[in-house]
C-alpha positions in Angstrom: 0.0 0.0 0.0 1.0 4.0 -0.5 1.6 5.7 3.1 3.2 8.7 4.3 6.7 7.3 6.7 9.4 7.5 8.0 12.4 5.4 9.0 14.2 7.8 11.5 13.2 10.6 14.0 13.7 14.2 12.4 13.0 17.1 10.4 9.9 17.3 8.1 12.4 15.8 5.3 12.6 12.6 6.7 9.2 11.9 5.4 8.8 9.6 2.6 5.6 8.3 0.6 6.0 5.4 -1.0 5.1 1.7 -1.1 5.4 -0.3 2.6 3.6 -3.5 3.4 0.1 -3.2 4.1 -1.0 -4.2 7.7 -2.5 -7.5 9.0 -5.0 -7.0 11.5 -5.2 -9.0 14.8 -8.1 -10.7 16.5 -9.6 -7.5 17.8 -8.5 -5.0 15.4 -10.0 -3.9 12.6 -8.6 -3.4 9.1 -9.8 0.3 7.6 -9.5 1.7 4.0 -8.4 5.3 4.7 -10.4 8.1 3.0 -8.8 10.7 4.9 -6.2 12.1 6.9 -4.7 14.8 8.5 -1.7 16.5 10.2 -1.8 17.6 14.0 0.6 19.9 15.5 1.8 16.5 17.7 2.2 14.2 14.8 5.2 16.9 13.6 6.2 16.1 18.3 6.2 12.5 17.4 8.4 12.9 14.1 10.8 14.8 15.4 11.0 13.1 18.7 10.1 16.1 21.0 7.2 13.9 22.2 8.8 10.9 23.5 6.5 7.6 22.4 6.9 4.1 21.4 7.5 3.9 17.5 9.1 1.4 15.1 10.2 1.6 11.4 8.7 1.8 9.2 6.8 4.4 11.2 3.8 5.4 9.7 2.7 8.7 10.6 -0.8 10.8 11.6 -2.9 10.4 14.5 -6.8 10.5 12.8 -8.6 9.0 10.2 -12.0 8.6 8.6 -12.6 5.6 6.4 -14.6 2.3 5.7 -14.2 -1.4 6.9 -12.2 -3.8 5.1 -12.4 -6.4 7.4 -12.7 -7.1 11.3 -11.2 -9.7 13.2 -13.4 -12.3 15.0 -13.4 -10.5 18.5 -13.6 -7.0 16.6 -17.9 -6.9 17.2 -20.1 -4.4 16.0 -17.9 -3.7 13.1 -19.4 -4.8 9.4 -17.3 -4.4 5.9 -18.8 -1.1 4.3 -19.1 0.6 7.6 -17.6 4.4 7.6 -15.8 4.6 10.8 -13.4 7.0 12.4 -10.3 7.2 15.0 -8.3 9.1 16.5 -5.6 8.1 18.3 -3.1 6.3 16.1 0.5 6.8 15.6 2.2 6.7 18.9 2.5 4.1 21.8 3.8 1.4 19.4 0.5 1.5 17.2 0.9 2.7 13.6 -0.3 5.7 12.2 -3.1 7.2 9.5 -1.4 8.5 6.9 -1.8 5.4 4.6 -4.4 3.5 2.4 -5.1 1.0 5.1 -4.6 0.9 8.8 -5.4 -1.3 11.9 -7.7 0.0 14.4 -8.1 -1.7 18.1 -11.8 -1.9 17.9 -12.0 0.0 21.2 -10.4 2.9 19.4 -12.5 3.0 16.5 -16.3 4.8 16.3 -18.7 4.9 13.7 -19.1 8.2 11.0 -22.8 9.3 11.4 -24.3 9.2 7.1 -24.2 11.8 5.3 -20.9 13.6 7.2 -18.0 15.3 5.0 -15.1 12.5 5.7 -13.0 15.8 5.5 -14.9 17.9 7.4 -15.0 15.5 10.1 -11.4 14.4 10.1 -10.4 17.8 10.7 -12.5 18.2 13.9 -11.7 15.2 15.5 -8.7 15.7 17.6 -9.5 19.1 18.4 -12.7 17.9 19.6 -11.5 15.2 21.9 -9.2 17.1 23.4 -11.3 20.2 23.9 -14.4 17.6 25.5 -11.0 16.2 27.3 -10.2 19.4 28.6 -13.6 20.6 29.7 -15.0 17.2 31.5 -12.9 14.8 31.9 -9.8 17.2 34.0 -11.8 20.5 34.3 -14.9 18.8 35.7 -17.1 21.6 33.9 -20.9 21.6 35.8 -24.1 23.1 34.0 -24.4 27.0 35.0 -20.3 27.8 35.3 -18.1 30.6 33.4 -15.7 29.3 31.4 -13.1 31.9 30.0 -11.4 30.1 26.6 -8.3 32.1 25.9 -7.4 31.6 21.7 -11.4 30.7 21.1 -10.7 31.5 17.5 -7.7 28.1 17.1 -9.5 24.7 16.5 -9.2 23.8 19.7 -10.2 26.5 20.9 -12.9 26.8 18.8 -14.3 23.4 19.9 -13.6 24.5 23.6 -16.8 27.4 23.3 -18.9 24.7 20.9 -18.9 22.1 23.7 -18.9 24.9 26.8 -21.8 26.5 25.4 -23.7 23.1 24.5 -23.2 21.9 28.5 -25.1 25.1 29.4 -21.8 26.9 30.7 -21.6 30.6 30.3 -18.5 31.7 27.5 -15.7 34.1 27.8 -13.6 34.4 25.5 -10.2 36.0 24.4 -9.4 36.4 20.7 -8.5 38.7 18.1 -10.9 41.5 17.3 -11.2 40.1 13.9 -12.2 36.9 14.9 -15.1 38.4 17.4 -17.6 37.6 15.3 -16.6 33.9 14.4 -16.8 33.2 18.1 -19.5 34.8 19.2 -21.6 32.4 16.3 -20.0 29.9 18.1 -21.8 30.2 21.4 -19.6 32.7 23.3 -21.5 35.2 25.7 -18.4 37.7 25.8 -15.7 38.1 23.1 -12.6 40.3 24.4 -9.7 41.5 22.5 -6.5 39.7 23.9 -4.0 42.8 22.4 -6.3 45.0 25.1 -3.8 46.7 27.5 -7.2 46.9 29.8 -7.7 43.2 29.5 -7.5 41.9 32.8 -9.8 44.6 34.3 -12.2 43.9 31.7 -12.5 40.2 32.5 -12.1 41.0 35.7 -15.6 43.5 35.3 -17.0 40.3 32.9 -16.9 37.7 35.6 -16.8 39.3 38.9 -17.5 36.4 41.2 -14.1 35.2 39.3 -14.0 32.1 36.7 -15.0 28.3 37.4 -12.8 27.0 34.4 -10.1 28.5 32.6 -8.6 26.8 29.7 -5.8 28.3 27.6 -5.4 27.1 23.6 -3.2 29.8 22.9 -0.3 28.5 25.3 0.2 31.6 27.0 -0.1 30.4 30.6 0.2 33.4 32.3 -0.7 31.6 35.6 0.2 34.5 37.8 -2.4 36.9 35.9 -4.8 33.8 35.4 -4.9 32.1 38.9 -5.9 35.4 40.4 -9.2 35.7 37.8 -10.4 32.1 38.9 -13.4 31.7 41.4 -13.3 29.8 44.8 -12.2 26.1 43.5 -12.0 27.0 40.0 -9.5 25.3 37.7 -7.3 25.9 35.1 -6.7 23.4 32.3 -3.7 23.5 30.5 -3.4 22.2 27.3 -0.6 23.9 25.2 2.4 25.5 25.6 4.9 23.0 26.2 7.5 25.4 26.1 6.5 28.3 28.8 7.5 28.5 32.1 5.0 30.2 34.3 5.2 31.5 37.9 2.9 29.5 40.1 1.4 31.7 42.4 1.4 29.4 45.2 -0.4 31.0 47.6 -3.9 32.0 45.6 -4.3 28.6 44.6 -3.8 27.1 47.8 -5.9 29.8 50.1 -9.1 29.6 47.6 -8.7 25.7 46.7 -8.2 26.8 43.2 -6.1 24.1 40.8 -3.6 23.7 38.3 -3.9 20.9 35.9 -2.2 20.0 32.9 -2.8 16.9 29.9 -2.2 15.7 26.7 -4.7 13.3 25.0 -1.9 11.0 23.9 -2.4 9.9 27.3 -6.3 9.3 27.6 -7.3 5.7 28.0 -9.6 3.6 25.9 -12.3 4.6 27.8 -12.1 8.3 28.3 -11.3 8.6 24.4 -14.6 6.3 23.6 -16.8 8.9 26.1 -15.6 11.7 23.9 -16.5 9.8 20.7 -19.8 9.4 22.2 -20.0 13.3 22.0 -18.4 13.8 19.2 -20.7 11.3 17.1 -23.5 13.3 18.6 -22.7 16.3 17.4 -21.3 15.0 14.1 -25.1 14.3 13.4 -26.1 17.1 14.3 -23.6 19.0 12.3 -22.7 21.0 14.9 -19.0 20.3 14.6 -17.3 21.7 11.6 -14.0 23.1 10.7 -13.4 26.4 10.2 -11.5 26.3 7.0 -9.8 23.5 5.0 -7.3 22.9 3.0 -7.3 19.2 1.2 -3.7 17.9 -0.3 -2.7 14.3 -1.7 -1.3 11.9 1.0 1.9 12.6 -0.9 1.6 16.4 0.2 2.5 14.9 3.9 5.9 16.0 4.4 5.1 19.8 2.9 2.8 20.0 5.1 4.5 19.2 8.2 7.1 21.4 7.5 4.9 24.4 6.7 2.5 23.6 10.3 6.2 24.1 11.8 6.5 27.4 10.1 3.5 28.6 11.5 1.9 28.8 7.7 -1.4 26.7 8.7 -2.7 28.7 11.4 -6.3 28.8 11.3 -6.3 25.7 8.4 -7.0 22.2 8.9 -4.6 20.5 6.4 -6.4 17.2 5.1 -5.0 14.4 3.3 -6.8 12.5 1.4 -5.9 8.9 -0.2 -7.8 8.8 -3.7 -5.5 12.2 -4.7 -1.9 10.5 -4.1 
């Protein structure tokens, strides 16, 4: 079969496409003709080996897929040839990635595509999705009738952030650029603010003044001694991005107001919490209330370009699909 691969850690140029043998599927996997693809800021982490996971070479690469079943093994149930099915959490922790015409799938790591959904569409809203319904739920513990402040509500994730917030009947704050008010504010958020503001703080300070439940921050920022001090009694703040900031913890506001600090990646979300996420994200998939703000489809071949221009910062705001039937 064609796949996107590589044979080494590294730079974007260690990419290949090419011919590799295709992949056998074991009693409770199931075997998936990939439609589509598409390239997360962490599958460039696991190519270059800044995220540190179980891989062996031939390494196919890509995280998320949307295609149909070729064949399930016998303890693989529920699965029928024909069905259009997606995942996302391939390529890391010794399991092989998307970015192919075929791919094994666990079957507990592989959910049905509602009819009549985009495959490309979809495929680019899945990760940011799970890990915004990650983020809200399963670490920030989000209840019906708390404000949540999303900081970069205008990235996927964060757009996905206000779609899910606003769904679970929590009120929305939001950070963004001016230009992108709008955009979020048809998204579900109650209060859009400029983040360039020098009057920022006082503003979300005058926005929320019994102080935020649930602050999550997609742009990576992670001011935590500006954020901490906006949070309510108990509130939390989920951090999701940012690997490379080093924030002063203001000790004593979190401890004296039982306020928390939490951080995850959904690279490490089990079986379990990934299939309750799927659960909401099939929902909405239906109910097309989960789509992409702009996309950009390429050729499978296109894999390695597009790694190295996500590095150079030249996708922001795009969803770069692959798709299988172009090369």
């Amino acid at each position: 079969m064609r796949a996107a691969f590589i044979e080494e850690l590294g730079a974007p140029d260690v990419i290949r496409y090419g011919e590799i043998a295709a992949p056998r599927p074991g009693p409770t996997d199931v075997l998936v003709d990939v439609e589509a693809t598409t390239v997360n800021p962490v599958d460039t982490f696991v190519r270059s080996g800044a995220f540190r996971t179980h891989v062996y070479f031939p390494f196919v690469i890509g995280r998320d897929l949307v295609g149909t079943v070729a064949a399930a093994g016998p303890g693989a149930t529920g699965f029928r040839a024909g069905e259009r099915v997606w995942c996302n959490s391939l390529g890391h922790e010794g399991r092989q990635g998307a970015a192919a015409q075929q791919a094994v799938v666990a079957a507990d790591r592989l959910y049905p595509l509602p009819g009549g959904v985009d495959p490309c569409e979809a495929v680019a809203v899945l990760h940011p999705a799970a890990t915004a319904y990650l983020a809200l739920f399963t670490h920030g513990h989000l209840r019906v009738g708390e404000t949540v402040l999303v900081a970069g509500a205008a990235g996927h994730v964060g757009s996905a952030l206000v779609t899910l917030a606003a769904r679970a009947g929590a009120r929305v704050l939001a950070t963004a650029a001016a230009a992108d008010a709008r955009y979020c504010a048809d998204l579900g958020v109650d209060q859009v603010l400029d983040y360039r503001d020098p009057d920022l703080v006082r503003k979300l300070r005058q926005a929320a003044p019994l102080g935020v439940d649930l602050y999550l921050d997609a742009a990576g920022v992670n001011d935590l001694d500006t954020t901490v001090g906006l949070l309510a009694r108990r509130g939390r703040v989920v951090l999701l991005a940012g690997a490379g900031t080093r924030p002063v913890l203001p000790a004593g506001a979190l401890y004296m107001n039982d306020r928390s600090v939490i951080g995850f990646v959904i690279s490490h979300a089990t079986s379990g919490e990934l299939a309750e996420a799927a659960a909401c994200l099939v929902d909405l998939l239906g109910r097309r209330a989960l789509r992409p703000r702009r996309t950009e489809v390429r050729p499978l071949s296109a894999a390695r370009e597009v790694h190295a221009r996500m590095e150079k910062g030249e996708l922001r705001g795009v969803r770069a699909v692959l798709r299988t039937d172009l090369g």
